[in-house]
C-alpha positions in Angstrom: 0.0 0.0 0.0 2.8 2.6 1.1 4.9 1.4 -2.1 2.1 2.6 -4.3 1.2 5.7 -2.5 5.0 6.6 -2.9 5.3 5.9 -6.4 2.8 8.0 -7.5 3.7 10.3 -5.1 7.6 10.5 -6.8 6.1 10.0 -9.8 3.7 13.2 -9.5 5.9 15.5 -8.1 8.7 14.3 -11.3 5.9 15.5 -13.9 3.9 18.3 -11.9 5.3 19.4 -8.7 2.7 21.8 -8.2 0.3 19.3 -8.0 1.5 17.7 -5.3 1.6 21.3 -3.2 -1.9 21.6 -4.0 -3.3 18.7 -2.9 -1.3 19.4 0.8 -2.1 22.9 0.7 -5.9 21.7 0.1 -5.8 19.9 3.4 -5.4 23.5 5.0 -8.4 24.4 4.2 -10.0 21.3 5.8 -8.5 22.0 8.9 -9.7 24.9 9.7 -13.5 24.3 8.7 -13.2 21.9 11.7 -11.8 24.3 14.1 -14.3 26.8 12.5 -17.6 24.0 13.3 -16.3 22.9 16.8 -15.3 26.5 18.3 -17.2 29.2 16.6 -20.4 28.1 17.8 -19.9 27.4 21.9 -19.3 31.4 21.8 -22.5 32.3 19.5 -24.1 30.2 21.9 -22.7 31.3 25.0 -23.0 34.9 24.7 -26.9 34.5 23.3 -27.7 32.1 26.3 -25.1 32.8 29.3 -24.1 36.5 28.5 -27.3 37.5 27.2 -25.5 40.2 24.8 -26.4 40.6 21.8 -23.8 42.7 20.5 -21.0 40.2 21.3 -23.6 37.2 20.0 -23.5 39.0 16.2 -20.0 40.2 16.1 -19.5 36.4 16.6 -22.0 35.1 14.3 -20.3 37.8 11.2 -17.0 36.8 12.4 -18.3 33.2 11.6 -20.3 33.6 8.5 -16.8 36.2 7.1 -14.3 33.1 8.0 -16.6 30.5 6.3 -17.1 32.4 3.4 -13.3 33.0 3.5 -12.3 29.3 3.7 -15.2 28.2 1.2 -13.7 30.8 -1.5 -10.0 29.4 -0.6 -11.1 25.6 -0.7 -13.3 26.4 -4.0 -10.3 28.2 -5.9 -7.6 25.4 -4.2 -9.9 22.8 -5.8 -10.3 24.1 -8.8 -6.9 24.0 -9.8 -5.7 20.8 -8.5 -8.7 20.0 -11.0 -6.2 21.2 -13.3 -3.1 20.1 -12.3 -4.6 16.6 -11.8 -5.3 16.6 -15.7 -1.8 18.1 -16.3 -0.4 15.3 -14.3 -2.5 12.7 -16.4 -1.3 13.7 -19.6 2.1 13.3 -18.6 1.1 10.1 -17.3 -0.9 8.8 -20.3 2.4 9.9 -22.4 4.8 7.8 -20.1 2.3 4.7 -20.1 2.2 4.7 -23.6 5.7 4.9 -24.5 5.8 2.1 -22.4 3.4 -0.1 -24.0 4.6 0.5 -27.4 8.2 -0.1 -26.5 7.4 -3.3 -24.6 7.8 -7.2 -25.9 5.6 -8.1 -28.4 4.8 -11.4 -27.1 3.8 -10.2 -23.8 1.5 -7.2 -24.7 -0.3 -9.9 -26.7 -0.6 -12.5 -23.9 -4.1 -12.9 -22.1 -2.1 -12.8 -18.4 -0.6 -9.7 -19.8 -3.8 -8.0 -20.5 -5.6 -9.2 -16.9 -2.2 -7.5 -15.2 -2.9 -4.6 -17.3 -7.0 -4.4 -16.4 -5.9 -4.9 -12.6 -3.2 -2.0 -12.7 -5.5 0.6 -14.0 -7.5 0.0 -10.6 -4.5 0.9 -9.1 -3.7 3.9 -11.4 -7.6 5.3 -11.6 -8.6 4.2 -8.1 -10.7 1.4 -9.3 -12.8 3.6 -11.2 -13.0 6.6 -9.0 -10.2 8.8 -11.2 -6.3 8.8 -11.8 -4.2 9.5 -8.5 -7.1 9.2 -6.3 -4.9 6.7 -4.2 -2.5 9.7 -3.5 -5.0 12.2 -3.2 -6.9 10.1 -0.2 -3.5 9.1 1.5 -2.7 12.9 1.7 -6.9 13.5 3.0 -5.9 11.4 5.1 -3.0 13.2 6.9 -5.1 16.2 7.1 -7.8 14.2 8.8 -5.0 13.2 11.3 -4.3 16.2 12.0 -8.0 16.9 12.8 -8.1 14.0 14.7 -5.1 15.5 17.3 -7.6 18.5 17.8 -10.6 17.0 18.1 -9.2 15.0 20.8 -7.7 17.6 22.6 -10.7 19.2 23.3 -12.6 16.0 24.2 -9.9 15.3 26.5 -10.4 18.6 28.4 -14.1 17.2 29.2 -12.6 13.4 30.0 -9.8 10.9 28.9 -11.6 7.8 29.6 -14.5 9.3 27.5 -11.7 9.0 24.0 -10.9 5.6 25.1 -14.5 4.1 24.9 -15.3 5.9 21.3 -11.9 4.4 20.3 -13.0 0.8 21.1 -16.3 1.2 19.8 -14.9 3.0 16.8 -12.3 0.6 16.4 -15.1 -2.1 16.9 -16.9 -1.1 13.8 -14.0 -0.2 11.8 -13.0 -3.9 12.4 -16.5 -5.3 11.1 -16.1 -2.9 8.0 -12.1 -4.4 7.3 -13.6 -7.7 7.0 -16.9 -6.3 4.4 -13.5 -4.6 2.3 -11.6 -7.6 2.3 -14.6 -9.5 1.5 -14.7 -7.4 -1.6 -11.8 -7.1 -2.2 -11.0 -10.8 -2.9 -14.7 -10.0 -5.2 -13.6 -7.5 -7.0 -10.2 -9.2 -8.1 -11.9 -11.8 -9.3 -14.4 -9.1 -11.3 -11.3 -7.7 -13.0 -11.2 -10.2 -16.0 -15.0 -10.2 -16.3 -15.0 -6.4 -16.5 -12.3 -6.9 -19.5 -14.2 -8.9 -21.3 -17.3 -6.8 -20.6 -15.1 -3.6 -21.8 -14.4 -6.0 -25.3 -18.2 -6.0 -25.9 -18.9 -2.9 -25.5 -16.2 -1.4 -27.6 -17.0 -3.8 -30.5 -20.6 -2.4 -30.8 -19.0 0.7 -31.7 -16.1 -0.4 -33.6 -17.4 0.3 -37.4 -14.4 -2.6 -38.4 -17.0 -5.0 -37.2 -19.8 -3.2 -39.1 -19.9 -5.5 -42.3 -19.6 -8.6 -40.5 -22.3 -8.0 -38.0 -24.5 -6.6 -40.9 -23.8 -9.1 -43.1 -24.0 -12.1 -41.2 -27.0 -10.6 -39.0 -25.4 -10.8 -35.9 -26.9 -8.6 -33.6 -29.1 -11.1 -31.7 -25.7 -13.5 -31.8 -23.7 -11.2 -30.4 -26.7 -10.1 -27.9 -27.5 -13.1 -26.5 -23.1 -13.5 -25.7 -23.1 -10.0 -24.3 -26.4 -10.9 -22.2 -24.6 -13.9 -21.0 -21.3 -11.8 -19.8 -23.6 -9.2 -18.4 -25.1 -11.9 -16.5 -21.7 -13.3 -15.0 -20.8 -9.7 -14.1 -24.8 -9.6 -11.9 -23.1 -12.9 -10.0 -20.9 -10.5 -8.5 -22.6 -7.6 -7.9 -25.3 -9.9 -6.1 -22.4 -11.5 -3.7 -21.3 -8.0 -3.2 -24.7 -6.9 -2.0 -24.7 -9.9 0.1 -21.9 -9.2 1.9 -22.7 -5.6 2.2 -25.7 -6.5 4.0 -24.4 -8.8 6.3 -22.1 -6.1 7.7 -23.7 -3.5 7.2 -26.4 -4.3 9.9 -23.6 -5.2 12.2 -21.8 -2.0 11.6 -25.5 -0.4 12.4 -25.6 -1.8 16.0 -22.1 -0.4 17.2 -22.7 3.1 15.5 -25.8 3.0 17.1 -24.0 2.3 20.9 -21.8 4.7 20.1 -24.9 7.1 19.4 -26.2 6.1 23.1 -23.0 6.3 24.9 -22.4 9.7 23.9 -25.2 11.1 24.4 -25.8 9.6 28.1 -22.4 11.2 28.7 -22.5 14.6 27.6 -26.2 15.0 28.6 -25.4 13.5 32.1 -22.7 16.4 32.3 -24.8 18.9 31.8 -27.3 18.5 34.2 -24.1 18.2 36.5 -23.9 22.0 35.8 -20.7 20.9 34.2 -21.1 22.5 30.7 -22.8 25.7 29.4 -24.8 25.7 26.2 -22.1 26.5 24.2 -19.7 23.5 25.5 -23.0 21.2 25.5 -22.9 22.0 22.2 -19.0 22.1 21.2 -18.4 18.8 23.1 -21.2 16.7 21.4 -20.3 18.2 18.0 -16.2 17.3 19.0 -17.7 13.8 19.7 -19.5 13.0 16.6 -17.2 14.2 14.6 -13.8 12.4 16.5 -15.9 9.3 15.2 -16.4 10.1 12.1 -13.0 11.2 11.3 -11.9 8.3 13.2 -13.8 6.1 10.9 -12.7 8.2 7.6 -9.0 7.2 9.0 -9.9 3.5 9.2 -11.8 3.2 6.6 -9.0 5.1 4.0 -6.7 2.8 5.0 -8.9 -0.2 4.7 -10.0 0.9 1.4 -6.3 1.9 -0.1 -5.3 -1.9 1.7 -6.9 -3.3 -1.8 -4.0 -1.5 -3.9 -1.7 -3.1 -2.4 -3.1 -6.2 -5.0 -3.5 -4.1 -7.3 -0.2 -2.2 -7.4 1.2 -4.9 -7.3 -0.2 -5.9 -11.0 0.8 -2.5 -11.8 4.3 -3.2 -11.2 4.6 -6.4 -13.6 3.0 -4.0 -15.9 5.1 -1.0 -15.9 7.9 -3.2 -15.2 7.5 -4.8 -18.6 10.9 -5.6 -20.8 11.7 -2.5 -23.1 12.6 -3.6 -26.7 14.0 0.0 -27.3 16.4 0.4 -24.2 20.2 0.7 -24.8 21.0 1.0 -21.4 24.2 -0.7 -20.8 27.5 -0.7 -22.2 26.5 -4.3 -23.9 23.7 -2.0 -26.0 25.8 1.0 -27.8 26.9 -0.5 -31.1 26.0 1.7 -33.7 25.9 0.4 -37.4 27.2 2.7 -40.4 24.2 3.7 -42.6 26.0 2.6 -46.3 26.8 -0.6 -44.5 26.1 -3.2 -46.4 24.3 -6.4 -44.7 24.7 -9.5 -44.0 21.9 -11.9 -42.1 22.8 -15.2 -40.2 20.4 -17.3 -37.7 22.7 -19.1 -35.8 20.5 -22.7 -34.5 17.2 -20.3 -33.2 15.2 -21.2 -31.2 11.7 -19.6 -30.2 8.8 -20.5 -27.9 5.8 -18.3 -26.7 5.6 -17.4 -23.1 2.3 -19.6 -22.9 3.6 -22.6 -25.0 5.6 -25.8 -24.6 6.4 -26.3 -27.2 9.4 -24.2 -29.9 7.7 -22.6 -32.7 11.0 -22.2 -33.9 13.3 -25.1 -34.0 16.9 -24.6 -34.7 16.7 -22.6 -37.5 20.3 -22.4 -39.4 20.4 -19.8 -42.5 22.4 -16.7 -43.6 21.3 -14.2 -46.8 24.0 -11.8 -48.4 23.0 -8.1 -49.3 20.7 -7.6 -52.1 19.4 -11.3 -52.1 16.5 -12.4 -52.8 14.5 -14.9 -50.9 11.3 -16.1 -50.7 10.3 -17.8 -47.0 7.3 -20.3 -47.7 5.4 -22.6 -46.3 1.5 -23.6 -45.1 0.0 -21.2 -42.5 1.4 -21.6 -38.7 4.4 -23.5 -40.2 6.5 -20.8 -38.2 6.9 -17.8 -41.7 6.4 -15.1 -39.4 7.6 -16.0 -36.1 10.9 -16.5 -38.0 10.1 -12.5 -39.4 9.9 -11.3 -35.9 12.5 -12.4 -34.6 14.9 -10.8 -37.6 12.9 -7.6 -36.9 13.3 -8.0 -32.9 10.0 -8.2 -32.3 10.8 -11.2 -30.3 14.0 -12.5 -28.8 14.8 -16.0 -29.8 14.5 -18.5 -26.4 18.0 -20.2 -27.7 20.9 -19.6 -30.3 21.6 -16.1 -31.9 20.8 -14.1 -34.6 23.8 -12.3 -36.0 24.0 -9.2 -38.5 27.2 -8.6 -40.0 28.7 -10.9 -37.3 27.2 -9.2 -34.3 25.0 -10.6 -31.8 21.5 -8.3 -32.8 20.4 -7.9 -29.4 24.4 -5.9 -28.9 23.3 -3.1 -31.5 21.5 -0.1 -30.8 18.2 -0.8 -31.5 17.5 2.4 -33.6 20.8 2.0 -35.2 19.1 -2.0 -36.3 16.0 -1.1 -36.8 17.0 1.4 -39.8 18.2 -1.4 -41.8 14.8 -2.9 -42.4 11.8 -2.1 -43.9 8.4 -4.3 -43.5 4.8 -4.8 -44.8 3.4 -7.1 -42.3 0.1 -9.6 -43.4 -1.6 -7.8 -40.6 -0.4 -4.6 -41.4 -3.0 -1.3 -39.4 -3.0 1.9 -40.7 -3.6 5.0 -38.5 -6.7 7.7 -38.8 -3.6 10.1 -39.5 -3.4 11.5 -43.5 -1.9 9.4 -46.7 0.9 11.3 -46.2 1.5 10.8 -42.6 0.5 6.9 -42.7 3.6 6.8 -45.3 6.1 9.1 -44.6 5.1 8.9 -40.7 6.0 12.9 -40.4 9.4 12.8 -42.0 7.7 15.2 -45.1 9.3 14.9 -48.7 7.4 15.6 -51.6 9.2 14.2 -54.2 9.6 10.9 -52.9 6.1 10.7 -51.8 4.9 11.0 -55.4 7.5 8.8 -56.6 6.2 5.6 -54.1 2.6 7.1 -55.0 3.5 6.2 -58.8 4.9 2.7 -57.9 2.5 1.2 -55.9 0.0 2.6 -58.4 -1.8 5.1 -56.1 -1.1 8.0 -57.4 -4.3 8.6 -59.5 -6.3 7.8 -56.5 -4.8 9.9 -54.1 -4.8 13.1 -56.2 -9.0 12.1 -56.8 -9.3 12.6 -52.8 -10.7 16.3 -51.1 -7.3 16.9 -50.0 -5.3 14.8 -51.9 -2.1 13.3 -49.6 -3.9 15.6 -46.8 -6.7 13.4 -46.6 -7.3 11.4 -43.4 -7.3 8.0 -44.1 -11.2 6.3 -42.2 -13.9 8.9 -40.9 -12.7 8.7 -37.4 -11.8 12.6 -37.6 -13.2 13.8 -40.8 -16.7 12.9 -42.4 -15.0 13.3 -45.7 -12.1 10.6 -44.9 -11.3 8.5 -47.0 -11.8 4.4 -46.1 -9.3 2.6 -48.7 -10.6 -1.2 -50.5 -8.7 -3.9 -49.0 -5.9 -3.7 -52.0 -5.8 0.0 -51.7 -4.7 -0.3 -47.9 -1.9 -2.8 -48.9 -0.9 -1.0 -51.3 -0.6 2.0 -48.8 1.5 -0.5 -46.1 3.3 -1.4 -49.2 4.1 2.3 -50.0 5.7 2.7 -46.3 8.3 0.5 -47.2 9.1 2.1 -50.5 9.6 5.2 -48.8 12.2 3.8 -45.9 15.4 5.0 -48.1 17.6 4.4 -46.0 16.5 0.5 -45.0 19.1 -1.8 -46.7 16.4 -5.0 -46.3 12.9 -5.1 -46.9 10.5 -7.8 -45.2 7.2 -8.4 -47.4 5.1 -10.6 -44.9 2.0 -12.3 -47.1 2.2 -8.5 -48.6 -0.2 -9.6 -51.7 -3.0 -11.6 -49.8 -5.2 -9.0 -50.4 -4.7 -9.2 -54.2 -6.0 -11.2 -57.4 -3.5 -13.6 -58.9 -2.9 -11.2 -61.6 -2.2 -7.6 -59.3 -0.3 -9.8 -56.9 2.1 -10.5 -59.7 2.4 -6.8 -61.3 2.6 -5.7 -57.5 5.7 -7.8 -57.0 7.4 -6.4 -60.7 7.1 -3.6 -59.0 9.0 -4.6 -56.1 11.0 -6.3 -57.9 12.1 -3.3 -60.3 12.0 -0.7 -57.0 13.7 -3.0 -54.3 17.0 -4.3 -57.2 19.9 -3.1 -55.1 18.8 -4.2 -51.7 17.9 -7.5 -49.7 13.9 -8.6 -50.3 12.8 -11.4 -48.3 9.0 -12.1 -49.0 6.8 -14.3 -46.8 4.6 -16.2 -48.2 2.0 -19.6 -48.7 1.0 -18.0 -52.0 4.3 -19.1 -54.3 4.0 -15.8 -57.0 6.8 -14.1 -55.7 9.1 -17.5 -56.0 9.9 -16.7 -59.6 11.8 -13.2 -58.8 13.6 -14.9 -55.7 17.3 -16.6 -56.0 16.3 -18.8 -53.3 13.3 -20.3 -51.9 13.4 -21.2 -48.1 10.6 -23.9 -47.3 8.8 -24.1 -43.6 7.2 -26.9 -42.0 6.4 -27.6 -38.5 9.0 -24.7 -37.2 11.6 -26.0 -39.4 13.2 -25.0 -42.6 13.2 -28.6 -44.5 14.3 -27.2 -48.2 16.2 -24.7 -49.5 17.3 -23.6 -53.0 16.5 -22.3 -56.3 12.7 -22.7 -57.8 14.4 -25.1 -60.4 16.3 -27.2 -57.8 13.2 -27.4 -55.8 10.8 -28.7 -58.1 13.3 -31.1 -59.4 13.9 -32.6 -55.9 9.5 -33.7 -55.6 9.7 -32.0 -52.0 7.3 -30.3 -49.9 7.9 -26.7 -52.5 6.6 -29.1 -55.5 3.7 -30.0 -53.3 2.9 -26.2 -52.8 3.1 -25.5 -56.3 1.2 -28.3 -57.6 -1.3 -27.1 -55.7 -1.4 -23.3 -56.9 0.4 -23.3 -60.5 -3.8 -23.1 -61.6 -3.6 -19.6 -60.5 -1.4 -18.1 -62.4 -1.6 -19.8 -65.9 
């Protein structure tokens, strides 16, 4: 609990100091409205009831109402601009936790236990619901209340010490019955967290317009209905337990509040007929009572209620604790690779398994490709194509052997200094609500070589038919006139990113024609063919079109490479390739 409270607390006060001062100097403010509702009042009362003077009775009353306008105006403005700050802080925030998550291991951001840590840390970071930093924002309530609590019982003391001891048993009484309703739901709502994922995916894909045409199509809306009915029901299982629970405690948290109530009361009642206490002290000491309990209770019951970060921060810090791909740090992680460098690939007996798996997906995987090579990597789907793609790209890090670039260990060299070298068009390739332009040239702006990639991946006519031509937002996300590209369109597009990587010495096409008919997937890869001459291609593939412009062909099955060689030496050996092409050679006669 305190580790969380501290790290958002460091955390804060690194992006938005003032903040921080804020929320303390808030708790100012709250002080003194208790000394303000305990004190004021005794002398209004006393000098209308005791002293019988009027005059004294309303300079006290303005002094009053002046002070409580005063600290009212003070806490409103103090408010307001932690209001503020608080967003401030959250944008810095948002910014931090999403260079994380972009920089992190692919295979983890993609894992279901990944995605439950993830739902259970943003109850720590948004309070379970009640907004981002709340945790930090009740710890420090909290010290003002304890503050409040100091003076509050130094007044009831002056009326009697034994009377602080018996609302501190019955206060600690009830606080104990309400720890065991939190932890109660606590352990609940833990178990709610994947359930309110999945409730979260349902609710989003209503509004997702990618699923339009599917749901549409295939009339899915009383399908997908009845399966959001059904998770809506799982998440009433336990909101009912909840309820149960609250019940149960609730009416034995009633009773002791209630003896509380009585034992007051008797007290302070009992010591004025005693001819102990004037109206004014009848009424301060009853009010310093019931409100010692209360803040009492708020005390216990803050730290009851932050007790369930302390699960949940603890998910937090598996998930901002994830791997960074992009980290140099290190003296093992500054090798920096000439641009003009030419390239040379080698997989050195890889080996590659998924967090969640037994099994390799990769299984000693031996190969090396010289610059400007071409090579097609084949094979049916899941036969391990694009694991094999990921790891040349870093997306993952192989589980055993090495991958080496120009003799050097991959994971040695500065990952922007690698990354440069490589250019990709993935099978599941996104493209942002951003403009053409910016989905191409990703804010690097040059004209000239836009139009050029434009003309080779045979856009060009469509892009200058658009409102604002290579302005144009791609999708209707931001802009009612956006512009929503066919299926081959937006490969063409991914395709066009590629192009445009000059300074990439190797260019990964990953099923980059799946889109396309027979006949554009082979006038797509002339094109690449023609464009991509002096550098290394290596296309990924179970469609075998792009065999015909590749030196070598590189055959997958099960994980493993089982052939390798030219299309000629291939189909002369009656392998799995000749299988493959058996199979397609209809499409492209």
């Amino acid at each position: 609990m305190f580790s969380g409270i501290r790290y958002l607390l460091s955390h804060c006060w690194k992006f938005n100091p003032k903040y921080i001062i804020l929320l303390f100097i808030r708790q100012i403010g709250n002080i003194m409205n208790v000394y303000l509702g305990l004190l004021l009042p005794q002398y209004i009362l006393d000098a209308v009831f005791i002293d019988r003077n009027a005059e004294m009775a309303w300079k006290y009353v303005i002094a009053f109402i002046a002070i409580s306008i005063l600290i009212s105006l003070y806490t409103h403005f103090v408010v307001n601009a932690i209001s503020i700050e608080r967003m401030n802080t959250f944008r810095h925030f948002q910014l931090y936790l999403g260079n994380k998550m972009m920089s992190a291991k692919f295979e983890d951001i993609e894992s279901e236990e990944f995605l439950n840590i993830k739902s259970k840390a943003e109850k720590f970071l948004y309070g379970n619901g009640t907004g981002f930093a709340s945790v930090l924002e009740s710890a420090i309530d909290l010290i003002g209340k304890g503050v409040s609590l100091i003076t509050i019982s130094g007044i009831i003391a002056t009326l009697n010490m034994e009377l602080i001891l018996i609302l501190l048993v019955i206060v600690v009484m009830s606080s104990f019955i309400s720890a065991l309703n939190q932890k109660a739901n606590i352990k609940i709502n833990l178990e709610k967290a994947v359930q309110e994922r999945r409730n979260s995916y349902f609710s989003n894909l209503f509004q997702d317009f990618r699923f339009g045409k599917e749901i549409r199509v295939y009339n899915l809306v009383a399908w997908l209905s009845e399966k959001y009915r059904t998770q809506l029901e799982k998440m009433m299982v336990f909101y009912r337990r909840n309820s149960r629970i609250n019940i149960k405690y609730g009416i034995l948290n009633l009773l002791v509040s209630n003896v509380q109530l009585i034992v007051s009361y008797i007290y302070v009642v009992n010591e004025a007929f005693k001819g102990v206490l004037t109206v004014g002290a009848f009424t301060k000491y009853l009010s310093a009572i019931t409100t010692f309990s209360s803040t009492l209770k708020d005390i216990i019951y803050g730290f009851i209620n932050m007790q369930q970060y302390t699960d949940y921060y603890k998910a937090y810090e598996q998930y901002i604790s994830i791997e960074d791909i992009f980290s140099d740090k290190g003296s093992e992680m500054k090798i920096t690779l000439p641009d003009t460098e030419k390239i040379e690939i080698e997989f050195v007996n890889v080996y590659f398994r998924y967090n969640s798996q037994s099994d390799y997906s990769l299984k000693n995987v031996s190969i090396k490709f010289s610059d400007a090579e071409k090579i097609a990597v084949v094979g049916e789907n899941g036969a391990g194509k694009s694991t094999f793609i990921k790891l040349l790209l870093r997306i993952y890090k192989p589980t055993k052997g090495k991958i080496l670039l120009n003799g050097i260990d991959i994971q040695t060299i500065s990952y922007d200094s690698y990354i440069k070298k490589f250019a990709a068009v993935f099978q599941d390739f996104k493209l942002f609500s951003f403009s053409v332009e910016e989905n191409i040239q990703f804010g690097n702006t040059d004209a000239s070589l836009l139009n050029e990639v434009l003309v080779q991946t045979g856009l060009s006519d469509k892009v200058m038919s658009l409102p604002q031509r290579e302005h144009t937002l791609i999708y209707k996300d931001f802009d009612q006139y956006g512009y929503t590209p066919s299926g081959g369109e937006a490969q063409k597009l991914a395709m066009a990113r590629a192009i445009s990587q000059k300074e990439a010495r190797a260019v990964i096409l990953d099923e980059p024609t799946s889109a396309l008919d027979p006949l554009a997937e082979i006038e797509v890869y002339n094109r690449f063919h023609t464009f991509f001459g002096n550098k290394m291609c290596i296309y990924i593939s179970h469609r075998l079109a792009c065999t015909q412009f590749c030196s070598r062909i590189i055959v997958f099955q099960n994980g493993k490479i089982v052939e390798s060689g030219s299309q000629k030496e291939l189909l002369e050996s009656d392998g799995q390739f000749k299988k493959m092409y058996e199979m397609q050679k209809w499409m492209y006669n």
